[in-house]
N, C-alpha and C positions, 0 to 999 in steps of 0.2 A: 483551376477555378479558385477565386478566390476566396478564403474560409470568412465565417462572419463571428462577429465576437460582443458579448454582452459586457456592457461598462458602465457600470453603476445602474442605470434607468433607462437602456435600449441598447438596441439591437447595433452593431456599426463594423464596417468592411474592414479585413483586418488591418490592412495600413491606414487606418484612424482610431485604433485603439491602442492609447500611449499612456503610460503612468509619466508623473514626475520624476527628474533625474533625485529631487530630494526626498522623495518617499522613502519612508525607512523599509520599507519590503527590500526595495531595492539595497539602503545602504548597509543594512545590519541583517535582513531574513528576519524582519519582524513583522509578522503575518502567518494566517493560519492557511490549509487547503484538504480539498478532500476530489481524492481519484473516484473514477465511477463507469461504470460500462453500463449499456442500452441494448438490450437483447428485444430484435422485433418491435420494436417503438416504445419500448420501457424502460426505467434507469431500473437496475437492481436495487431492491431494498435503498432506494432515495432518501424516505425518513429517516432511516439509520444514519443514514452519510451527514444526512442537515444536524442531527442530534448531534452527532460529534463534532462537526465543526462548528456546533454552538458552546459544547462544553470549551474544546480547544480556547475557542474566542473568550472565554470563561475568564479559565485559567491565566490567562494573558491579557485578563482586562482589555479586550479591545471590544469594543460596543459594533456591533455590525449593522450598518444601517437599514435595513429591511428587515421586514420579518419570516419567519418561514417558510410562511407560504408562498410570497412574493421569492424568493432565493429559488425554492421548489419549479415555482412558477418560470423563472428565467433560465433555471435549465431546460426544462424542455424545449422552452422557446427557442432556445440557441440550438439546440439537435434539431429542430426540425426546418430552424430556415439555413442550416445546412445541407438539408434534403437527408440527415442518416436516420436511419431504425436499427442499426447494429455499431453500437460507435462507443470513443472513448470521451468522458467527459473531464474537464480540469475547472474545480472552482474555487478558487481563492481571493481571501483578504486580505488587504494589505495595511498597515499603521495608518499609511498617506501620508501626504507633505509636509515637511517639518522642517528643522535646523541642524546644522551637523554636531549632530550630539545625540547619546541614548535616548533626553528625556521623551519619553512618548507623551506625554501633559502637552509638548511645546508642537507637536502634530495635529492636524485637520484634515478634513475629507479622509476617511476611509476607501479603499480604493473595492469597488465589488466585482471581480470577472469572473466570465465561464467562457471558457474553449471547449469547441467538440471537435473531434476528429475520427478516425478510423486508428487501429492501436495495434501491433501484434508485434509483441513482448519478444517471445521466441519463438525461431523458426520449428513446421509443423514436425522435422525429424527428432525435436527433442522433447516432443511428445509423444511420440513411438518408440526411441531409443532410450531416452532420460538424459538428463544432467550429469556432467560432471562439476563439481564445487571444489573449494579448498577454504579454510580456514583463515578468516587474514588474521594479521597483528592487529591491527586497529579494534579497539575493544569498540562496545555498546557503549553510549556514555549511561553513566552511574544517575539512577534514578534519584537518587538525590540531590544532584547534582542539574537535571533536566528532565522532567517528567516524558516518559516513551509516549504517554499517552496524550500528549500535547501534538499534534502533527503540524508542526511549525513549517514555516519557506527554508528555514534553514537546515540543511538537509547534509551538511559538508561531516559530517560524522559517517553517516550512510557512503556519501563518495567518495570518500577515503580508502572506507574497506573495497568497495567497486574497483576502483583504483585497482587496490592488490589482485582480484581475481580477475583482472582481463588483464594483466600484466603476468600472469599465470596462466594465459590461455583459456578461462572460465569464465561464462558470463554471466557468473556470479556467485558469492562468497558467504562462508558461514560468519557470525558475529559472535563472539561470548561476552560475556559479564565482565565485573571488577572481580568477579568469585570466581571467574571461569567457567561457569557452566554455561551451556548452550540457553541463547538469546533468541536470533531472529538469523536470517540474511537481510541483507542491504535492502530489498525493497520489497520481500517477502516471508510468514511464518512460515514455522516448519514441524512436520510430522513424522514421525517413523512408529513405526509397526515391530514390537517385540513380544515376543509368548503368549501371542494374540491377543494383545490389546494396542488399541490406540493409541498414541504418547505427543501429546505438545506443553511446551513451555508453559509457565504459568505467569501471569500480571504482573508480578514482585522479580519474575528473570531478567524482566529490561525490555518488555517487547510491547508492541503496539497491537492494541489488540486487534484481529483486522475486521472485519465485516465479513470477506471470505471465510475466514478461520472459524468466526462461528456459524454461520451456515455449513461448513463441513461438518462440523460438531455435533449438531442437529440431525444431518443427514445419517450422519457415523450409528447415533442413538437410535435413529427409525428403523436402521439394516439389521440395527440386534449387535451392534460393533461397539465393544467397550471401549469409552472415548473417555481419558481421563488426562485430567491437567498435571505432568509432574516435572520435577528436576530434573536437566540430561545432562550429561557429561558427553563430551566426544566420544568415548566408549560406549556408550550408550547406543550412537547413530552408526559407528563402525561397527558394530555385534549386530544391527539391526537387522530383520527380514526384508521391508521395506524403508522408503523413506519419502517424500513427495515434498511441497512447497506451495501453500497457496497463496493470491491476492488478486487484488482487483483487479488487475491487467493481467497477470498468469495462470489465472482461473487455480488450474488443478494441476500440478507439473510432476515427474516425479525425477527423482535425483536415484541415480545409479553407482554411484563413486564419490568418496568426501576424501579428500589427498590422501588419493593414491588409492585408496581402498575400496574393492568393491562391494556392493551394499548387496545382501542376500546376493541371486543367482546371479546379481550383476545385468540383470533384466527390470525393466518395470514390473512391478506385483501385482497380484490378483485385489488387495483391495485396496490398491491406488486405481485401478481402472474401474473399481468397481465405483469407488466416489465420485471419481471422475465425469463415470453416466453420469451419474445421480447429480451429480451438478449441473449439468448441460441439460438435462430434463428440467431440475429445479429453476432455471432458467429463460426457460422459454417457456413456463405456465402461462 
């Protein structure tokens, strides 16, 4: 059946939903976007999602032509005249058409779409079993360099490092710093459990901050589970008891192995399964 896709100001079947070949989304990843899932006819934490990709669109000076609500408004619209109550959402801006050259001044029409679909990241045995990961080469780019917390089109930093870990048998890789210390994975945060406290990266490591990540955060503080922001080193997540990985499409994952090594018993842990409820409950309120 054929999916149905919002573009700009309606509804339209997906083969009539086209950008320009000279839209800068297209020729440079200049354009913002925000992932999102639908549990039982709801997008999670929506407003969160539109706040960010209005700061994003910020940061990048690109003016989004709608307003909040109206953007709000067109995703649901699009999940539902696809018939999903449990689905994955993609909403992104784009520069719009323009000239072959950076200046974004010298573009028009902003490009506004939302795709829904149905999403499942990884298969349900490496939700019972855990992940195996491996560290790529490809660093995190340097915050100074491009803000993490911009979730731009352009994403080829992230699929670089992918690159490494499915060419390693993994589908999917840890990222570090220009400092070395542990970042993010390619399309997910990350967690590990040592001396019984919670452990994730902080804002200033390189990482994005997710929407998942902080609802686990929240959930972590509600269980009486010390949930604190700090520095990791690879050492860090190899000594760990646990370790897990959350986002928007991976929900709650947990990683049992980071190259070569196995994390605690080398089993999923007690409070990664325990978040894990706790998110699928949070969920489906």
């Amino acid at each position: 059946m054929a999916r149905i896709v919002f573009m700009n100001d309606r509804l339209v079947p997906e083969n009539e939903a086209r950008v320009s070949v000279f839209d800068h989304g297209l020729l440079y990843g200049d354009g913002v976007f925000e992932g999102m899932r639908s549990y039982s006819g709801r997008v999670f934490r929506l407003d969160a999602h539109i706040d960010r990709l209005w700061e994003s669109a910020q940061a990048i000076c690109l003016k989004i032509p709608h307003t909040k609500e109206a953007v709000a408004q067109a995703v649901n619209d699009t999940l539902a005249a696809n018939g999903l109550t449990d689905g994955y959402v993609r909403l992104l801006v784009t520069r719009g058409a323009g000239t072959l050259g950076l200046d974004p001044n010298r573009t028009k029409d902003p490009q506004v779409i939302v795709i829904a679909d149905t999403i499942s990241l990884y298969p349900r045995e490496h939700y019972e079993k855990g992940l195996r990961i491996v560290t790529a080469a490809t660093q995190r780019t340097q915050p100074a360099a491009l803000s993490p917390r911009i979730k731009s089109l352009n994403y080829l930093n992230n699929i670089m490092a992918k690159l490494e870990g499915l060419q390693a048998g993994c589908v999917e890789a840890l990222m570090l710093n220009h400092k070395g210390e542990v970042a993010e994975c390619t399309g997910d945060n990350i967690f590990a459990v040592r001396k019984g406290l919670l452990l994730t990266p902080p804002p200033d490591a390189g990482i994005l901050e997710g929407i998942t990540r902080g609802a686990v955060m929240e959930l972590a503080r509600s269980a009486g589970i010390d949930c604190r922001e700090a520095t990791l080193t690879r050492h860090d997540l190899y000594t760990a008891e646990e370790c897990f990985l959350t986002g928007t499409a991976a929900e709650v994952i947990p990683v049992v192995e980071i190259d070569g090594r196995s994390i605690g018993t080398g089993r999923p842990g007690p409070v990664t399964a325990k978040l894990l409820a706790a998110f699928h409950a949070l969920v489906r309120q």
